[in-house]
Structure formats: structure tokens, C-alpha cells
C-alpha positions as CSV (number, residue, x, y, z in Angstrom):
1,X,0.0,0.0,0.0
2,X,1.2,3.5,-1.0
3,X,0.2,7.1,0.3
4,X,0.0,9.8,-2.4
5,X,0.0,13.1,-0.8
6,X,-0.1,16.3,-2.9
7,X,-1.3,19.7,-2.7
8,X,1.0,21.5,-0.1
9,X,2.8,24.8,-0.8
10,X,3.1,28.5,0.7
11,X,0.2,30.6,1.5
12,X,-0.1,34.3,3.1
13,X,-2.3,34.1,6.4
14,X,-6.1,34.1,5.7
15,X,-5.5,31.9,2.6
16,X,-6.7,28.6,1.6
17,X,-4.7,25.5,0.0
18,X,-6.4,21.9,-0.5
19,X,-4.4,18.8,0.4
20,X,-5.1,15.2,-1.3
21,X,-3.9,12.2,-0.8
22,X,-4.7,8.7,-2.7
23,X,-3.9,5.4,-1.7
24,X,-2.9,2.8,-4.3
25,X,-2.3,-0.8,-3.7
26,X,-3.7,-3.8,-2.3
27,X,-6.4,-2.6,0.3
28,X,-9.1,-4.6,2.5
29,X,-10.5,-3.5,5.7
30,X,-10.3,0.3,5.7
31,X,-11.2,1.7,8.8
32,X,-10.3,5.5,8.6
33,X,-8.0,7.9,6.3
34,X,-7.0,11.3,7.7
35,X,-4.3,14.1,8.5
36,X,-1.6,14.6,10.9
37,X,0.9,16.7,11.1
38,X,4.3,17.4,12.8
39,X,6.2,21.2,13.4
40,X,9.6,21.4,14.2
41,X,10.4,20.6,17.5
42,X,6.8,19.2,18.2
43,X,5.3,15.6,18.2
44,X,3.3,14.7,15.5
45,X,-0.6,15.7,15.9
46,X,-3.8,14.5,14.2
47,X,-5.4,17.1,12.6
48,X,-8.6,15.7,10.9
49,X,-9.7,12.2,10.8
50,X,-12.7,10.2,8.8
51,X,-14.2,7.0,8.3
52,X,-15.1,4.6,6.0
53,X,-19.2,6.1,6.5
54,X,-17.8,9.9,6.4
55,X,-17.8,10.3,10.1
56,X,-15.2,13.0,10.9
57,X,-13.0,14.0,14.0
58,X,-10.8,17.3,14.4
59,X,-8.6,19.0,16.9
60,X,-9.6,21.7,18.4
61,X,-7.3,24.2,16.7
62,X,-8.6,23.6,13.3
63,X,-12.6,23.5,13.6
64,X,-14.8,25.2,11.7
65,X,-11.3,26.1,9.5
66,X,-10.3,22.4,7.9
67,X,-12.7,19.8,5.9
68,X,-11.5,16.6,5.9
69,X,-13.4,14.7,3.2
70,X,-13.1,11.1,1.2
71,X,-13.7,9.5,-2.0
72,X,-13.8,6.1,-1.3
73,X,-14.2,4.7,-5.0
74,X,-10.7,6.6,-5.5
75,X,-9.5,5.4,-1.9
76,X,-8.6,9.6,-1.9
77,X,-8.7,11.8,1.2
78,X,-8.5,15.4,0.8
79,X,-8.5,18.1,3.5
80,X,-9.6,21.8,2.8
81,X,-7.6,24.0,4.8
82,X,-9.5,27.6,4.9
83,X,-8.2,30.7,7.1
84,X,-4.7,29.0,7.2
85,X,-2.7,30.7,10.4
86,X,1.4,30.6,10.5
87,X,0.7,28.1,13.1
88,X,-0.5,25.7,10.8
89,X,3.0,25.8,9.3
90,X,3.7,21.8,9.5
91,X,4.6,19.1,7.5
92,X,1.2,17.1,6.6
93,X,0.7,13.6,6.3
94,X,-1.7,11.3,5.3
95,X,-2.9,8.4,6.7
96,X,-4.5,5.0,6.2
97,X,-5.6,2.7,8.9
98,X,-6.9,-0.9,8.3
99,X,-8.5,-3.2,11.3
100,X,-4.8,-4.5,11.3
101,X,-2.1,-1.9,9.7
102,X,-1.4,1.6,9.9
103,X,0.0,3.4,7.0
104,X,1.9,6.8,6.6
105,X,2.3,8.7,3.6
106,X,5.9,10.7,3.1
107,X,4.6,14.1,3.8
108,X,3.7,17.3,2.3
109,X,5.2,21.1,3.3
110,X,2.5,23.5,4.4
111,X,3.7,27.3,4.9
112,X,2.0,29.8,5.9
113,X,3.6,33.3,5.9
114,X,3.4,36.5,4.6
């Protein structure tokens, strides 16, 4: 199973960037997809979570800001990241969870500064 994560960038404060991320491979069992992401110095944090039914889950620091969202025919995850702060500054990465294995995409730079 591989992690396809794309969409990450700089952005001024107040703007908007979309992340995606699409697994390929061999896939049974999916339980959840979703977002974490680590600054520097600072353990890695989830950020937005959903299931295989669309239930989601955020921290606190990003609600009513972030959409996590899922195409499961594409086995894609996307996250809409709206009134983007310099603390969101982070590498993000993308996640798969089966009832027995955890996968990790290789990350994706999100900068926000002005």
C-alpha cells in the first residue's frame, strides 16, 4: 500500500490551500484515512480524521477552518484548509488505517507566511 500526498505549498495568512492524498495498492478493511501533522520541535498531531461512513473528527485548533473529506471509489482523502494561520506551518501527512495496519504517507510542506 502506497500514500500519495499532494497539494502543499506556501500561502499568506487568511488563505486557503487543498491537500489530497490517494492510496494505491492492495487494500481490505479500511477503517479510517486522515491528517496529521508534525512542526519542528513538536510531536506529531492529528489534525482531521474520517471514516469509512464519512464520520469525521478534528482537533480543536482547526474546527470550523479544515474539511476533511473522502472519495472512497478513489481510496482519496482530501483536506480543505480555509483561514490557514502561521501556526498551521507543519509538515502534513496522510494516513490509512486498516482493522490491522497503519499506513503513513511521506509528507507534504504547508507554509504559511506573509
Amino acid at each position: 500500500v502506497q500514500l500519495q500526498a499532494s497539494g502543499g505549498g506556501l500561502v499568506q495568512p487568511g488563505g486557503s490551500l487543498r491537500l489530497s492524498c490517494r492510496a494505491s495498492g492492495s487494500i481490505s478493511g479500511i477503517n479510517y484515512m486522515g491528517w496529521y501533522r508534525q512542526s519542528p520541535g513538536k510531536q506529531r498531531e492529528s489534525v482531521a480524521t474520517i471514516t469509512s461512513d464519512h464520520r469525521t473528527k478534528y482537533t480543536g485548533s482547526v474546527k470550523g477552518r479544515f474539511t476533511v473529506s473522502r472519495d472512497n471509489a478513489k481510496n482519496t482523502v482530501y483536506l480543505q484548509m480555509d483561514s490557514l494561520k502561521p501556526e498551521d506551518t507543519a509538515v502534513y501527512y496522510c494516513l490509512l488505517r486498516t482493522l490491522t495496519d497503519v499506513y503513513w504517507g511521506r509528507g507534504t510542506q504547508v507554509t504559511v507566511s506573509s
